[in-house]
Every structure is written in structure tokens, then in C-alpha cells.
C-alpha positions in Angstrom: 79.7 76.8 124.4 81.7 77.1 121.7 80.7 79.2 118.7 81.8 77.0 115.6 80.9 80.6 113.0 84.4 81.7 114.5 86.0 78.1 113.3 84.8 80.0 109.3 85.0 83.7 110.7 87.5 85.6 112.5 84.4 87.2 114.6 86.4 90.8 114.7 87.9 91.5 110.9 85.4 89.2 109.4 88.1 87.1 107.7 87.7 83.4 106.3 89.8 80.8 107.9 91.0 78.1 105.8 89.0 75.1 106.0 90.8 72.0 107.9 88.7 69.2 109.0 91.3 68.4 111.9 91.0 72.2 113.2 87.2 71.7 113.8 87.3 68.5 115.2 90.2 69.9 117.8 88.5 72.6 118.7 85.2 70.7 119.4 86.8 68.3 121.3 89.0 71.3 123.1 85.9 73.1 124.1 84.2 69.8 125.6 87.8 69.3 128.0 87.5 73.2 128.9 83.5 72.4 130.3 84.6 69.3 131.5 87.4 70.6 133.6 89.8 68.2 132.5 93.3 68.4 134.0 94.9 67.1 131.3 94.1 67.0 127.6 95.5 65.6 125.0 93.8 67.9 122.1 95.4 71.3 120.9 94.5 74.9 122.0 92.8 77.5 119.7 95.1 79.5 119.2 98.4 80.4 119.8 101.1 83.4 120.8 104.5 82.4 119.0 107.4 85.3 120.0 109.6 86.0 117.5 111.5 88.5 119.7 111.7 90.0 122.8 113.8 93.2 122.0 112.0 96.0 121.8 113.7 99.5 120.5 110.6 101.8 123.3 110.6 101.7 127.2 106.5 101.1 127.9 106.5 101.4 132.0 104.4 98.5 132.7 106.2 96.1 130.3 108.7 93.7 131.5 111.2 94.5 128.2 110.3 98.6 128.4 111.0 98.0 132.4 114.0 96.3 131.2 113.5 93.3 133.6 116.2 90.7 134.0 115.0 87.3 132.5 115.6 85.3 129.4 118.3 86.7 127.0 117.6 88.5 124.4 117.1 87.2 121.3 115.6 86.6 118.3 113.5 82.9 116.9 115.0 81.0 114.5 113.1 79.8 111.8 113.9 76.5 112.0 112.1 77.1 115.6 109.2 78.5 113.8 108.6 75.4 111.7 108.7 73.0 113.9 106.3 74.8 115.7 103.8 75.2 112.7 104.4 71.4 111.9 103.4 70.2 115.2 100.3 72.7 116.0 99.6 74.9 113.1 97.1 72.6 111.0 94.7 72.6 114.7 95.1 76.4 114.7 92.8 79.0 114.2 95.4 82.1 114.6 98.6 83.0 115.7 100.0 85.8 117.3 103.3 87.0 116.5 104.0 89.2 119.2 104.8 89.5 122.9 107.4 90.9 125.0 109.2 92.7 121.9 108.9 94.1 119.0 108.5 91.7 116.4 109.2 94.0 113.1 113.2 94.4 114.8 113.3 90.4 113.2 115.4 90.4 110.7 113.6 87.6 109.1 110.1 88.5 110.3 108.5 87.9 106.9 109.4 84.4 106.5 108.1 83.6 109.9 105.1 84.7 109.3 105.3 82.6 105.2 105.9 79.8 107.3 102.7 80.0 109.2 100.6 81.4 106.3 102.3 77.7 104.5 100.2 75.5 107.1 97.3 77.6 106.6 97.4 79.6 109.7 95.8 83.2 109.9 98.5 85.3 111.5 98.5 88.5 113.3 101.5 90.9 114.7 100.9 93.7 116.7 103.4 96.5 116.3 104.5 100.0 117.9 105.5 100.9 114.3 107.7 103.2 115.3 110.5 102.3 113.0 112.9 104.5 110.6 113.6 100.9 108.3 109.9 99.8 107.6 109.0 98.2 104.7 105.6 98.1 104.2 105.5 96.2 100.4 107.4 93.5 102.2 104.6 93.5 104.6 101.8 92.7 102.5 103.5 90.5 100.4 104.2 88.0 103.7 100.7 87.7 103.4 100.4 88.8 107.1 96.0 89.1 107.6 95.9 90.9 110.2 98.4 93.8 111.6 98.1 96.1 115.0 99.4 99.2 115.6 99.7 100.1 119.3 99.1 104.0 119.9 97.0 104.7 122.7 96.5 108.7 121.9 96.0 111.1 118.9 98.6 114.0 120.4 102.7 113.3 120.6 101.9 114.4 124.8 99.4 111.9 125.1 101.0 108.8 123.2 105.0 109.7 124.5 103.5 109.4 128.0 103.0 105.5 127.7 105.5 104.8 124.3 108.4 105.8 125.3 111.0 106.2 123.3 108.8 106.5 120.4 108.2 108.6 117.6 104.4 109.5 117.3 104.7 111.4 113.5 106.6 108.6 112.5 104.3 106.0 113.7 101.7 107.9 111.4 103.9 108.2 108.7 104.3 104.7 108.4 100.4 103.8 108.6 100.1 105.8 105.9 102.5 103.9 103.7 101.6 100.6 104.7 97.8 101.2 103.7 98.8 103.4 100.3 101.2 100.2 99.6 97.9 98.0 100.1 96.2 99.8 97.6 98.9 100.1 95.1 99.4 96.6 95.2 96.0 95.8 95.5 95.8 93.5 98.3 92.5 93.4 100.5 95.0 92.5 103.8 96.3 92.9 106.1 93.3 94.3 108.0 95.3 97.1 109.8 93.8 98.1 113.4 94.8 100.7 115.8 95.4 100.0 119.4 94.1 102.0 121.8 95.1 101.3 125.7 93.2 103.0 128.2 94.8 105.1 130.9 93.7 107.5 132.9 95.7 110.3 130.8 94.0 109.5 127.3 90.6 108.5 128.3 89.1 111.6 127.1 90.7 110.8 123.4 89.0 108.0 123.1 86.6 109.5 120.3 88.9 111.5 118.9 91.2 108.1 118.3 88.7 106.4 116.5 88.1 109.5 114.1 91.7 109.4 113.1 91.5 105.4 112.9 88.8 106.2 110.1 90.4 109.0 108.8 93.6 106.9 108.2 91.2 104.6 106.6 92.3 101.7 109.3 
């Protein structure tokens, strides 16, 4: 059964989601074709992943970008894209996700994608390796992004290098560290910064240790 607290909540950060009488009665009616089984519905999902690019700067093993797989060009959204996209589904969503294949901070204009959304009162998320030399955290913040992911999966340069490749682990924590002094300088309550920990055989015994330096990043 659906769990209307999470239409008010965000159930992990605790965050408020706007209030849109159309949102709830979507996802009421959603959640009734999901039990139902319906093979076709004409209501709107919950929420939604929107890619804003699918370049990525690290070479992950088990992702199709890092792998460097042959598909769909490379490329970056427009934001002409992006609206359309928020005019048709964002007043029936609860979040979006702006993130996939790539990685999403390389776009140019990330900031006003996620304006656009954060316009039709959508809560939006990114979820970032962070490893980036040109990061501008005040231009972060002041998006209005609410929620923002930083994928790590270790506390040593061995452990993390051996999943994120390519990366730079000091750098990674160099820039959480900007982004949440920035938050406080500017006095801003989001985004709600989270670290992402992956589990793999070679880091499962950092697990504690990871969320020790989560808190001691204050994230």
C-alpha cells in the first residue's frame, strides 16, 4: 500500500515536498493501477530519472559509459528538453533524479536544469563522483538543488581508485569540504549532501570506518 507520509516527507532526508493536490491524487490512483496489475495506465509515475548527460570524465568497470560501451551519442540535454519535460510530468512528481549514465556536474548548464525543475515544484537530487578540478559549489546551492550524492565507496585512495577510476580521491574530499563550508556561509539548510557507499567485496570491511568520515565531514 502506498504510504501517503512520503507524498509530505521525503522518508530518507526528512524533507517537505511541496504541496500539489494533483501529485496526491496521481499517486493514489498510480498505486491502485500498480495492485491492480493494470497493463496500461493512464496516470503518472512517482518519480522520475531525467539524464542530463551521459559523459562521464571516470572509467567505473561495471558502467556502460566507464566500460565505454557503444550506444547513443554522447551528449548533453538541452534545456528546452528539460522543460518540456517538467511541463508535461513535473506538477505529478514527487522527485527527480538528475543522473544516470554520466556525470551530470560536466553540464555546462546543470544549474538551470535543475531551476527549471525546482520552478514546477519538483524536489531534485544529483548524484555525483565529484571528482572535478572546476566545481563550483556556491553555484550549487544557489540552484536550490535538495538533495546531492556523492559516490565514493571507500575511505583510502587504494580502496576507492579500485572501483573510480580515473578519479581523484583527495580531490573528491576537497570538494565536500567546500560544498558543505559554502552551505554554511551562505546559510542554506540544503542541499542534504549524502555519501555513497557501494559494496564490493574489496571495501566491505570500511564500511564503519565510511560512515565515521561521513559524520566527520558533517554529511
Amino acid at each position: 500500500m502506498l504510504n501517503y507520509r512520503i507524498l509530505w516527507r521525503d522518508p530518507v532526508t526528512g524533507m517537505r515536498r511541496p504541496f500539489l493536490p494533483r501529485r496526491i491524487l496521481n499517486a493514489g490512483f498510480s498505486k491502485l493501477a500498480q495492485i491492480s496489475k493494470l497493463r496500461k495506465t493512464p496516470f503518472y509515475p512517482l518519480s522520475a530519472v531525467v539524464e542530463p548527460t551521459n559523459i562521464c570524465q571516470l572509467r567505473c568497470p561495471i558502467c556502460v559509459t566507464g566500460m565505454k560501451v557503444k550506444g547513443r551519442p554522447k551528449g548533453y540535454m538541452r534545456l528546452e528538453t528539460a522543460e518540456k519535460v517538467a511541463e508535461q510530468i513535473g506538477p505529478y512528481l514527487l522527485g527527480v533524479e538528475l543522473d544516470n549514465w554520466g556525470e551530470s556536474l560536466l553540464h555546462p548548464q546543470i544549474f538551470d536544469l535543475v531551476k527549471i525543475f525546482k520552478c514546477a515544484r519538483v524536489q531534485t537530487s544529483i548524484s555525483s563522483n565529484l571528482s572535478l578540478k572546476d566545481f563550483d559549489p556556491e553555484a550549487l546551492i544557489a540552484s536550490g538543488l535538495d538533495v546531492f550524492i556523492v559516490s565514493m565507496d571507500g575511505v583510502r585512495e587504494e580502496t576507492y581508485l579500485k572501483y573510480r577510476r580515473g578519479g581523484n580521491f583527495a580531490l573528491v574530499l576537497e570538494n565536500i569540504k567546500k560544498l558543505v563550508e559554502a552551505r554554511k556561509k551562505m546559510k542554506k539548510a540544503n542541499p542534504y549532501i549524502s555519501l555513497k557507499f557501494i559494496t564490493f567485496p574489496h571495501n566491505l570491511q570500511e564500511q564503519e570506518e565510511f560512515k565515521a568520515l561521513a559524520k566527520t565531514l558533517e554529511v
